[in-house]
C-alpha positions in Angstrom: 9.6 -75.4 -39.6 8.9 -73.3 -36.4 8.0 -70.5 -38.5 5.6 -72.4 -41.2 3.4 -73.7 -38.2 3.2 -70.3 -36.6 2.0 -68.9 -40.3 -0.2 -71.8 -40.4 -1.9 -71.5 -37.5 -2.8 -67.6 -37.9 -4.1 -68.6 -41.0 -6.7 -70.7 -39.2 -7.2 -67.9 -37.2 -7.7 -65.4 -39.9 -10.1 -67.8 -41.9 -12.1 -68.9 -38.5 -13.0 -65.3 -37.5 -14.4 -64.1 -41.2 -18.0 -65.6 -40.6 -17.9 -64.2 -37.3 -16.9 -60.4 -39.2 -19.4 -61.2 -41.8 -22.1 -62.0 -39.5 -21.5 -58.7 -37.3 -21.4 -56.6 -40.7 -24.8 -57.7 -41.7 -26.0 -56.5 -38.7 -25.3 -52.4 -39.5 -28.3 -50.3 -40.2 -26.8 -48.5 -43.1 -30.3 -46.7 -43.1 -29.6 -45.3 -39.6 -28.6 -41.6 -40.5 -25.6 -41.5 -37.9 -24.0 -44.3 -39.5 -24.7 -43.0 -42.8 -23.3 -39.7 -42.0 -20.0 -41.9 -40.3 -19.8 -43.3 -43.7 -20.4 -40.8 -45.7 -19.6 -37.6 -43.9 -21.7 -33.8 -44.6 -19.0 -31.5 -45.9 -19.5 -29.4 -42.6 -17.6 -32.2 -40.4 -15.2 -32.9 -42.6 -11.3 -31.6 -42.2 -10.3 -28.6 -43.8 -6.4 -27.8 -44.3 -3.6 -25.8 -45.3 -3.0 -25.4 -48.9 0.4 -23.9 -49.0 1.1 -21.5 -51.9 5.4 -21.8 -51.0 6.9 -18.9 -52.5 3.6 -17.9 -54.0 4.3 -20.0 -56.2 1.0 -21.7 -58.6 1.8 -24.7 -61.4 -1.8 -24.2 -62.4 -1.6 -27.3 -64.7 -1.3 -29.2 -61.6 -4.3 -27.4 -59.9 -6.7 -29.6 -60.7 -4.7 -32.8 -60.1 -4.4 -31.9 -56.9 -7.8 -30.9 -55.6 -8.9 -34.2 -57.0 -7.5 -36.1 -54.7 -7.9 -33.7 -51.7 -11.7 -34.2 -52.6 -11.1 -38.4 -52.9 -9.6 -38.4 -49.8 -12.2 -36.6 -47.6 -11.0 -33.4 -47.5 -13.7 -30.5 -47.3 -11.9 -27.4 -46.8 -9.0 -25.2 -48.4 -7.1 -22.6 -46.4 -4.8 -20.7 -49.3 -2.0 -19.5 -47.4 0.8 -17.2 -49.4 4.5 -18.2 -47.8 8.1 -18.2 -48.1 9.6 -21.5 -48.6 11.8 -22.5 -45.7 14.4 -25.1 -45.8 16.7 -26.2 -48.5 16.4 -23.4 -51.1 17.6 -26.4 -54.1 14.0 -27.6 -53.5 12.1 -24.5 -53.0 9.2 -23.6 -56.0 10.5 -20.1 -58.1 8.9 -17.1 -56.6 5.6 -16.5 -57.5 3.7 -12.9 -57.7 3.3 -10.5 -55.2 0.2 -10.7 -53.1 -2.6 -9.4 -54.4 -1.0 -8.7 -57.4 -2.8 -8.5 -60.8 -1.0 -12.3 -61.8 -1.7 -13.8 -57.7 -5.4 -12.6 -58.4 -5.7 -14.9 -61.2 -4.6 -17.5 -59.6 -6.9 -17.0 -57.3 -9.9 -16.9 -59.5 -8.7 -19.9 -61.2 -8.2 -21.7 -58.0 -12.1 -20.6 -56.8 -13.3 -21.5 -59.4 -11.8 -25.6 -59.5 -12.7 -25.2 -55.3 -16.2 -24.8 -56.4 -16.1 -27.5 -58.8 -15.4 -30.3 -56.4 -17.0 -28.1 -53.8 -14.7 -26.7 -51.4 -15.5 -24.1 -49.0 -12.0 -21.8 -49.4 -10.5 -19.6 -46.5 -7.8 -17.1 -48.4 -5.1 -16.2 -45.8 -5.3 -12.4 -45.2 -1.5 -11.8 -45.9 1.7 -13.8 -47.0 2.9 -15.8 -43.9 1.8 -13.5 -40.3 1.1 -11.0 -38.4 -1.7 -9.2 -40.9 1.0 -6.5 -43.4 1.6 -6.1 -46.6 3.4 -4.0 -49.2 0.9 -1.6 -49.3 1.1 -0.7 -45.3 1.7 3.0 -45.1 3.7 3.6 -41.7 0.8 5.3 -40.3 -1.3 2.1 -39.8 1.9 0.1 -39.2 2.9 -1.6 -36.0 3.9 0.9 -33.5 5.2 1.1 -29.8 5.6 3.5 -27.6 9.8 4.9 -26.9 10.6 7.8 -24.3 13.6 9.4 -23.3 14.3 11.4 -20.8 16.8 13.9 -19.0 17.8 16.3 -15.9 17.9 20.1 -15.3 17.8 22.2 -12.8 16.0 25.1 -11.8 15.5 28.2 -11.3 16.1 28.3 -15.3 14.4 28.8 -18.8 14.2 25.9 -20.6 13.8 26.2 -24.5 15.5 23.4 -26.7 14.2 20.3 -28.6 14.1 17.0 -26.4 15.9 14.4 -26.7 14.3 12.1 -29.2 14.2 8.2 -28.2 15.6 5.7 -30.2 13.9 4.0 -32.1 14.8 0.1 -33.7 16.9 0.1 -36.9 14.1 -1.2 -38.7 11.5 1.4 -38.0 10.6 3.4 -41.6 12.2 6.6 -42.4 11.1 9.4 -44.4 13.8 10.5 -47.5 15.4 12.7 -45.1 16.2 10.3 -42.4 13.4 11.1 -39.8 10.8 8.7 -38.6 8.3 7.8 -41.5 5.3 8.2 -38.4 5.6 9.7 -35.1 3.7 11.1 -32.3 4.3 13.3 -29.1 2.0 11.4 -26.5 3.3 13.2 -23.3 6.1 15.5 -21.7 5.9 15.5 -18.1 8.5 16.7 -15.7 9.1 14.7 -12.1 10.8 15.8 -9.2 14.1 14.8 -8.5 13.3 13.1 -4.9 14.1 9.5 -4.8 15.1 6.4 -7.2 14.8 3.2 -6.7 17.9 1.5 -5.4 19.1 -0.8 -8.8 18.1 -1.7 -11.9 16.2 -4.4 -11.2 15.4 -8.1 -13.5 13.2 -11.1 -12.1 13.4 -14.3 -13.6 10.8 -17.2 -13.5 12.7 -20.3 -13.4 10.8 -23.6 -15.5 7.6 -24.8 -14.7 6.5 -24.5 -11.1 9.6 -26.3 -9.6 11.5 -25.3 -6.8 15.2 -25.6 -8.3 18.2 -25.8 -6.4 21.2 -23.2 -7.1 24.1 -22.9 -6.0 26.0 -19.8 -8.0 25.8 -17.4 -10.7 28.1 -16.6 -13.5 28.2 -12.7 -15.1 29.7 -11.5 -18.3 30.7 -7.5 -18.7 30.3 -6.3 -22.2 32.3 -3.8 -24.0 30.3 -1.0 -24.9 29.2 0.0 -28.8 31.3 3.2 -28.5 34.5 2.5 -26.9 35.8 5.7 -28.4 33.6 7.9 -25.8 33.2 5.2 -22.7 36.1 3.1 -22.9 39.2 5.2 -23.7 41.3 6.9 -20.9 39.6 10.6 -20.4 42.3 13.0 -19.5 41.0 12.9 -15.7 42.0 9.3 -15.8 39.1 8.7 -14.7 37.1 5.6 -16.8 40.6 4.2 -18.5 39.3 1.4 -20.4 35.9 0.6 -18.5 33.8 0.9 -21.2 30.0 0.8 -19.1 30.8 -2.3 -17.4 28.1 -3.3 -14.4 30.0 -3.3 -10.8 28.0 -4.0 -8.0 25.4 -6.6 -8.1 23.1 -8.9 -5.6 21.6 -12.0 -6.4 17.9 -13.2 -4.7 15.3 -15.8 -4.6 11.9 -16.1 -3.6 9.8 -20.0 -3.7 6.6 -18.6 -3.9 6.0 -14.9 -4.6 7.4 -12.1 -6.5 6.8 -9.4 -3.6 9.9 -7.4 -2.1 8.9 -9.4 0.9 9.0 -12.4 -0.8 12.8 -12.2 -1.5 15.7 -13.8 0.2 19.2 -11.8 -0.9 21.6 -14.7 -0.8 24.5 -12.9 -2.9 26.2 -9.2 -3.0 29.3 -9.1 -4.9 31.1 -7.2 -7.0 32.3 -7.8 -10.8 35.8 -6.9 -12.0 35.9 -4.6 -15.0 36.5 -7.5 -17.7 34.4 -9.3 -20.1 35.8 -12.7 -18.8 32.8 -15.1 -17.0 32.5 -13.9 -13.3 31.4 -17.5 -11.7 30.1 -16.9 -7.4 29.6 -19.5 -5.5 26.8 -19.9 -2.7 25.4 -22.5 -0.4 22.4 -24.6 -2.0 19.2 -22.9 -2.2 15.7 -23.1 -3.6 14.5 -20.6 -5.6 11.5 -20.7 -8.3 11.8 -16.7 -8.6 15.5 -15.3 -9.0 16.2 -11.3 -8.8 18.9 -9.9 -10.3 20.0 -6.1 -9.6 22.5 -4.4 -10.9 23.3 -0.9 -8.4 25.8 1.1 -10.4 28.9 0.9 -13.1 32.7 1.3 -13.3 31.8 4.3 -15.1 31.4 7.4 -13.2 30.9 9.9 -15.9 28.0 8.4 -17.3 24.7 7.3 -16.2 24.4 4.3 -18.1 25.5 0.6 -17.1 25.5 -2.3 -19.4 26.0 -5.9 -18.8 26.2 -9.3 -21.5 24.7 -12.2 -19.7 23.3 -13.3 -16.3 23.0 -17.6 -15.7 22.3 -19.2 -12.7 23.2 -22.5 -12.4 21.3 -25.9 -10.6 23.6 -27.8 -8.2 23.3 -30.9 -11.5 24.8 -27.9 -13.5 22.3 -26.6 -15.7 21.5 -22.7 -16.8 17.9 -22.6 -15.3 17.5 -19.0 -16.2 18.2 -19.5 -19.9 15.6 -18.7 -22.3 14.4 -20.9 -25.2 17.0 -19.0 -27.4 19.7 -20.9 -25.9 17.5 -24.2 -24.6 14.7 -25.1 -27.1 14.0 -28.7 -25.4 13.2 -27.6 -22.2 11.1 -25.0 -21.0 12.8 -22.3 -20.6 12.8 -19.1 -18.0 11.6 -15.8 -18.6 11.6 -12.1 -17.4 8.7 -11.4 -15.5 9.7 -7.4 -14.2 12.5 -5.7 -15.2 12.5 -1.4 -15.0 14.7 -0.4 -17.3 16.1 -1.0 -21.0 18.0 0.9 -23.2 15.9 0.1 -26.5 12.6 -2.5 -26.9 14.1 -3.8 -30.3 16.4 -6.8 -30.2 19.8 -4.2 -29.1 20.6 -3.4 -25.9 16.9 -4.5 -24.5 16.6 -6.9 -21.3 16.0 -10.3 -23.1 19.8 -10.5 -24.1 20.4 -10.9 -20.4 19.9 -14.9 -21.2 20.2 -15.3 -24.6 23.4 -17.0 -24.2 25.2 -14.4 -26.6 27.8 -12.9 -24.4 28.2 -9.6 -26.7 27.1 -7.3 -28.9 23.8 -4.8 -28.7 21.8 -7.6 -29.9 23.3 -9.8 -27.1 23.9 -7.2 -24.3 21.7 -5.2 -22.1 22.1 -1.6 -21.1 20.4 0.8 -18.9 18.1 3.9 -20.4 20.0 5.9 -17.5 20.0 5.8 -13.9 17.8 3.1 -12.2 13.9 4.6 -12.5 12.4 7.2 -9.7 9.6 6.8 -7.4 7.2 9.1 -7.7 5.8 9.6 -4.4 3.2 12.3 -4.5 1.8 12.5 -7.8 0.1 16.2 -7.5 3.8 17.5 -8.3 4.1 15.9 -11.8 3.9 18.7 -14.2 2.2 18.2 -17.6 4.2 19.8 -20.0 2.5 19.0 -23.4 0.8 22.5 -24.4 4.3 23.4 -24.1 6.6 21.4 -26.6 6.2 22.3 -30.9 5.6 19.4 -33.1 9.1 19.5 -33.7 10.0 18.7 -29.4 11.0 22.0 -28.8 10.1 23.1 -25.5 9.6 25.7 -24.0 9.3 26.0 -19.7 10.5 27.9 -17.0 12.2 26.0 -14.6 10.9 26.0 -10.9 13.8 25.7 -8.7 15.0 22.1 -7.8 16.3 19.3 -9.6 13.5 18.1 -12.4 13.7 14.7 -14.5 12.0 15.8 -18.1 10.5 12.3 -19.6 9.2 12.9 -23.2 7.2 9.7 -24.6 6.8 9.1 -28.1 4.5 6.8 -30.5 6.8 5.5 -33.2 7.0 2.6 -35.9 9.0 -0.5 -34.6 9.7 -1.5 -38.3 8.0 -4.8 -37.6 7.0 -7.2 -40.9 5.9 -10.1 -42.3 7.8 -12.9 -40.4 7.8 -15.9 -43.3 6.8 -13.4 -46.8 6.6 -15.1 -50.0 10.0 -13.7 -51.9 7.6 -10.6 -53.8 5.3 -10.1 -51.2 7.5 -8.6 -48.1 5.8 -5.5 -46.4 4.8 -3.9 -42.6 2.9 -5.5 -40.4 0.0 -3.6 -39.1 -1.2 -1.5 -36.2 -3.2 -4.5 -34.1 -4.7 -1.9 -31.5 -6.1 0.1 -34.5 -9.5 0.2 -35.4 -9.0 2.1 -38.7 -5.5 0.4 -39.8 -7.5 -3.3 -39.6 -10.6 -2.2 -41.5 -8.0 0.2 -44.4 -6.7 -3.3 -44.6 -9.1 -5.6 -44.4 -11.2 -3.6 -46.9 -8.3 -3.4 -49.5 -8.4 -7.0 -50.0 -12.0 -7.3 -50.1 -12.1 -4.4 -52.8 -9.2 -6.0 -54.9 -10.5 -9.5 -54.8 -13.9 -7.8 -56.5 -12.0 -6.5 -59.1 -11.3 -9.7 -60.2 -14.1 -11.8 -59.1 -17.2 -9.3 -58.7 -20.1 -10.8 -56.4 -18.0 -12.9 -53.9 -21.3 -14.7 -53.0 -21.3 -17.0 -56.1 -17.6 -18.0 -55.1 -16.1 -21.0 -52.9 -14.3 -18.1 -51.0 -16.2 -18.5 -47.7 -13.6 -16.7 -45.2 -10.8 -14.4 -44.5 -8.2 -16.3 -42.6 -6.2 -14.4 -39.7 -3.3 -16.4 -38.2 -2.2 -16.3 -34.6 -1.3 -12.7 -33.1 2.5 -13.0 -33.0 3.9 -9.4 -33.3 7.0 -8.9 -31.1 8.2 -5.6 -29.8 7.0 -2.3 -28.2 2.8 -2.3 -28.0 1.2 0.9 -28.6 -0.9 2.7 -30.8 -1.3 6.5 -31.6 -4.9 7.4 -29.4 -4.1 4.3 -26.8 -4.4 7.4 -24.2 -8.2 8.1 -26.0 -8.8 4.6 -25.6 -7.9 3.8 -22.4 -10.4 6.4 -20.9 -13.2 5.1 -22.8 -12.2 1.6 -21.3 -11.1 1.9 -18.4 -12.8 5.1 -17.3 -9.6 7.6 -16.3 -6.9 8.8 -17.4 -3.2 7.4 -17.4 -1.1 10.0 -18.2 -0.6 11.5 -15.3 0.7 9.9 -12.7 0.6 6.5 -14.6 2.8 6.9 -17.6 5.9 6.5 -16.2 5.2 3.5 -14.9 5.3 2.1 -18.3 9.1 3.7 -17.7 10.0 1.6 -14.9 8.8 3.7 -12.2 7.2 3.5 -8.8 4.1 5.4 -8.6 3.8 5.9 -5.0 3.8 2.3 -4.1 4.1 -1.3 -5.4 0.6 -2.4 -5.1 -0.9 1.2 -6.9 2.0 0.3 -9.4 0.9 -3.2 -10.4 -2.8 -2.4 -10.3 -1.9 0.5 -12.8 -0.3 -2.3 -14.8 -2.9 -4.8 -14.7 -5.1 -2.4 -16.1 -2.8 -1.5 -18.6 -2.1 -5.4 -19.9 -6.1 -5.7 -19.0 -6.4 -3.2 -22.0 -4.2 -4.4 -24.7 -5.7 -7.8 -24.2 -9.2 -5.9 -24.7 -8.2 -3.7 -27.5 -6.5 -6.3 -29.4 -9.3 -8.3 -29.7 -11.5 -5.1 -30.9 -9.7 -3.3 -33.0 -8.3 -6.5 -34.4 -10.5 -9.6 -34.5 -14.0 -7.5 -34.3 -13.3 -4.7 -36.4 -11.9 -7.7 -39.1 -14.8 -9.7 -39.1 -17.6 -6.6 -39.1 -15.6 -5.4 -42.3 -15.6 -9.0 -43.9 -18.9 -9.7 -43.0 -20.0 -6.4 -45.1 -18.7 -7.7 -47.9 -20.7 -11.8 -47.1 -17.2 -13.0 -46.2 -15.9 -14.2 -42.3 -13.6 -14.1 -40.2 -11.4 -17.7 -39.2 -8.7 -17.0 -37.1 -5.9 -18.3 -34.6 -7.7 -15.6 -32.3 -6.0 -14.9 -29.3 -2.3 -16.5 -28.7 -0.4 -17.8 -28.2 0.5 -14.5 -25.4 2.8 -14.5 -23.0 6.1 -15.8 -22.4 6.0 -16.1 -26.3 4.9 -12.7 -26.9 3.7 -9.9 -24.8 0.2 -8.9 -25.2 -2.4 -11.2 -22.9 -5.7 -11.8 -24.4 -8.5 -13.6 -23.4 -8.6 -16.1 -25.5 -12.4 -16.7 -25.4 -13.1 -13.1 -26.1 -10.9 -13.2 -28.9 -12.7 -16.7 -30.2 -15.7 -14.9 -29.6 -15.4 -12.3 -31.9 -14.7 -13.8 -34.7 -16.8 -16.3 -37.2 -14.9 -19.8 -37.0 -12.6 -20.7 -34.6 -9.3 -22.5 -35.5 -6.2 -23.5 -32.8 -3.5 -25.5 -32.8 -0.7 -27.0 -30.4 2.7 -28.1 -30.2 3.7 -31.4 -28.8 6.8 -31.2 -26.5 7.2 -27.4 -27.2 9.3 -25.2 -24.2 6.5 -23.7 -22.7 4.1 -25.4 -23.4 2.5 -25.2 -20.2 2.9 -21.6 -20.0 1.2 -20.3 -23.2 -2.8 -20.1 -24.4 -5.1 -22.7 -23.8 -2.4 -24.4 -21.8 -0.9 -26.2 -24.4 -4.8 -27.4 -25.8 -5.2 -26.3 -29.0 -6.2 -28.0 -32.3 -3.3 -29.0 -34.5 -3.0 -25.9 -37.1 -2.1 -28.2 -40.3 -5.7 -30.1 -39.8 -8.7 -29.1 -38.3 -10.7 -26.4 -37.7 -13.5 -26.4 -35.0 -14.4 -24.8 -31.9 -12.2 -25.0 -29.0 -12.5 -25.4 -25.2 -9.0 -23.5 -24.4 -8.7 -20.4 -22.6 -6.0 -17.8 -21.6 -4.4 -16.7 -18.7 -3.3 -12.9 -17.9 0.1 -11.8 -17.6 1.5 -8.9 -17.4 4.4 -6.8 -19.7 4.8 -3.4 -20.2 6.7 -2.1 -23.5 9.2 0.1 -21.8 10.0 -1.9 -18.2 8.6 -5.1 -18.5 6.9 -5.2 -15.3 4.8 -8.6 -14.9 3.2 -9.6 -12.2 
């Protein structure tokens, strides 16, 4: 009986407050153009969306089903975007045509074609899934990074053999005969052999801006990928069963700065030659900033030191340096400087330091050879590139002393198309390259009027770019060219082996080298990328809509300012991620537009960070 009164009485209620809704509802203007346009909204404020194209897949006799009640339901705009299916693979669509085929070109028309009759404006993806590739990428306008090696002679001598050449990832191209599909000899310059810095060095930037308390570190050794030559007894009896394993270590932390100065060394220790967890124990301490140096191996025939995984632990027992690969639901540490890595792939690099794999090149970090040298007086760098053949044989007369020879090279990294649909898989391109984004951009433009002729006539407004997510080594094959015109001198010498790890002459001429360096990827990114993109489309009465700018660092290394990037381009899309690790850290702070929604102009903006491709320094 409770109930039935309670029902009865919001009845009342309900039937009591309808004259008073009435009466308010004859009041609206309806004449009154805002409320008309709330009503009835122009197609130019209305939401335009993803229209996935999973597995570029296309059951056209559902096309126009399905655009009929996008259009009853308010929508105004179609983005087509060509990806894998993800997920269960029982309810995935078949796979669909390449893109850009012949068949996905038809689709495409046939799709225009219902867009324009229930008029749609229609952005068409500018790939299948991201970073801008495609099958047709030849490795000479494919994503590329910059790889050096380097070595030690002594003079008085004559030098004449081919370098060393660096290696490169497993999934850079290759020509038929097992060489590099592209490659590029950007400098050979011999150092003196005067000082080094003391370690290898790695400095982590605990979560958010918290001071954290610690109160010890646990390492893990890792056996090395060729026990046969570094772990095996040598008949000196010298490295019996060492492998490359780190030895002596120290542990610091800073609460406010990453400056030498800055640092408190609160642990030096040594590890035991074992891939067992090493756990050492401190009195509580804040840190936000935490070094790590490694100073040498067990190894004494070899110049390389390896080591599996570095944690640090809170006194409530958490891993505060692990990165999101190990914590997704927290934000996560990352490596700000580090001077020295073995590879810039995914093996042997300085990310696997807190991955939480405790193994393996892909979960291990190893040295490129002794820790890096600083470079004191500059004027006795010698340029040695009118010396070396095509081929890296060079030829030079030794002065007397004790030279380090670094060669750097501009190489493929082998990246591609992170989510493809299953025909569609290719290279990713050369972001930094003016001519590798226009080859592109123009291809599609000239295939789609194959089909279609006139794009005018056409509900295909845009080209859309999504967010610039590439991963790896950063470089392009004239960066050198380019970095005079923007930033008025030249880096090669002395600068370019700080890119190595090294000092050049001091910290502060150091970081200001790199700053200008990370200054200019930002810069040429959103030139040679975004720019060059939309002044090809816009030849051809198409723009530009893009994800222009991020998300950047810690996510991926190149900083761009964002509203540079947003600036170049014709129509500006965003998009965020509620409770991502991060979040904070990332462009536009965490304030984008949701990508599955809306497009519009955005308030967000970018910080700078700072990476390097070969030592990671970040400031």
């Amino acid at each position: 009986m409770k109930y039935s009164n309670t029902i009865s009485l919001l009845l009342s209620l309900v039937i009591l407050s309808i004259p008073i809704q009435a009466q308010a509802a004859e009041q609206i203007d309806f004449t009154n153009p805002l409320v008309a346009g709330f009503l009835h909204p122009p197609k130019a404020a209305k939401p335009s969306i993803y229209w996935l194209w999973l597995n570029g897949y296309v059951n056209r006799d559902y096309l126009e089903k399905e655009l009929k009640q996008f259009s009853e339901k308010g929508i105004g705009g179609l983005c087509i975007f060509d990806m894998g299916a993800r997920g269960d693979k029982k309810t995935a669509p078949p796979p669909g045509p390449a893109f850009m085929s012949d068949e996905f070109l038809e689709n495409i028309a046939y799709a225009l074609k219902l867009a324009g009759k229930f008029n749609f404006d229609v952005q068409l993806a500018a790939c299948s899934s991201w970073d801008l590739g495609g099958s047709w990428v030849q490795p000479h306008h494919a994503s590329m990074g910059l790889y050096h090696t380097e070595i030690r002679v002594k003079g008085p001598a004559v030098y004449d053999k081919v370098l060393p050449f660096p290696e490169l990832p497993p999934e850079a191209p290759r020509a038929p005969d097992g060489k590099p599909a592209f490659f590029k000899n950007i400098a050979v310059l011999a150092i003196p052999e005067t000082k080094r810095q003391p370690a290898h060095e790695f400095i982590f930037k605990l979560p958010r801006t918290d001071i954290h308390q610690i109160n010890h570190v646990i390492l893990y050794n890792t056996k090395s990928d060729n026990p046969k030559r570094y772990g095996e007894l040598h008949p000196a009896g010298t490295t019996g069963g060492v492998h490359l394993f780190a030895k002596d270590f120290s542990v610091a932390v800073s609460t406010d700065r990453i400056e030498e100065q800055s640092f408190k060394e609160i642990l030096r220790d040594t590890l035991k030659p074992n891939t067992k967890p090493q756990r050492f124990n401190f009195a509580p301490v804040g840190a936000r900033y935490v070094r790590l140096r490694i100073y040498n191996g067990y190894n004494p025939d070899f110049d390389v030191v390896q080591l599996a995984e570095f944690e640090v632990y809170t006194t409530g027992g958490r891993n505060i340096v692990a990165s999101k690969e190990i914590d997704r639901v927290n934000d996560s540490a990352y490596i700000i400087r580090f001077n020295s890595q073995r590879s810039s792939g995914n093996k042997w690099c300085a990310a696997n330091l807190h991955d939480g794999k405790k193994s393996g090149a892909d979960g291990s970090w190893a040295s490129a050879g002794l820790p890096p040298l600083v470079i004191e007086d500059c004027s006795k760098i010698v340029d040695l590139m009118e010396r070396i053949n095509p081929e890296g044989n060079l030829k030079w007369k030794i002065p007397p002393g004790e030279w380090t020879i670094m060669r750097f090279v501009c190489a493929n990294t082998g990246e591609r198309l992170k989510v493809p649909s299953p025909n569609s898989d290719g290279l990713a391109t050369d972001h930094f390259s003016h001519e590798a984004t226009r080859v592109f951009i123009q291809y599609l433009i000239d295939r789609l009027k194959q089909k279609l002729g006139d794009l005018r006539p056409t509900a295909l407004k845009q080209l859309y770019l999504p967010s610039y997510e590439v991963k790896g080594a950063t470089w392009t094959s004239d960066f050198i060219e380019q970095f005079m015109k923007y930033r008025h001198y030249d880096m090669t010498t002395p600068y370019l082996p700080a890119l190595a790890g090294c000092l050049i002459e001091n910290e502060d001429v150091t970081s200001r080298f790199l700053y200008d360096y990370q200054k200019m990827l930002g810069d040429l990114l959103v030139d040679a990328y975004y720019r060059t993109a939309s002044e090809t489309a816009k030849r051809a009465n198409l723009g530009i809509e893009a994800e222009a700018g991020g998300p950047g660092p810690p996510v991926h290394q190149v900083p761009v300012d964002a509203l540079k990037a947003l600036g170049a381009i014709d129509e500006m899309r965003g998009e965020f991620w509620p409770w991502r690790p991060d979040r904070s850290q990332i462009w536009g702070k965490g304030n984008r537009l949701c990508r599955p929604h809306l497009w519009s102009p955005t308030g967000t903006h970018g910080g700078l960070y700072r990476f390097s491709p070969l030592a990671g320094w970040s400031f």
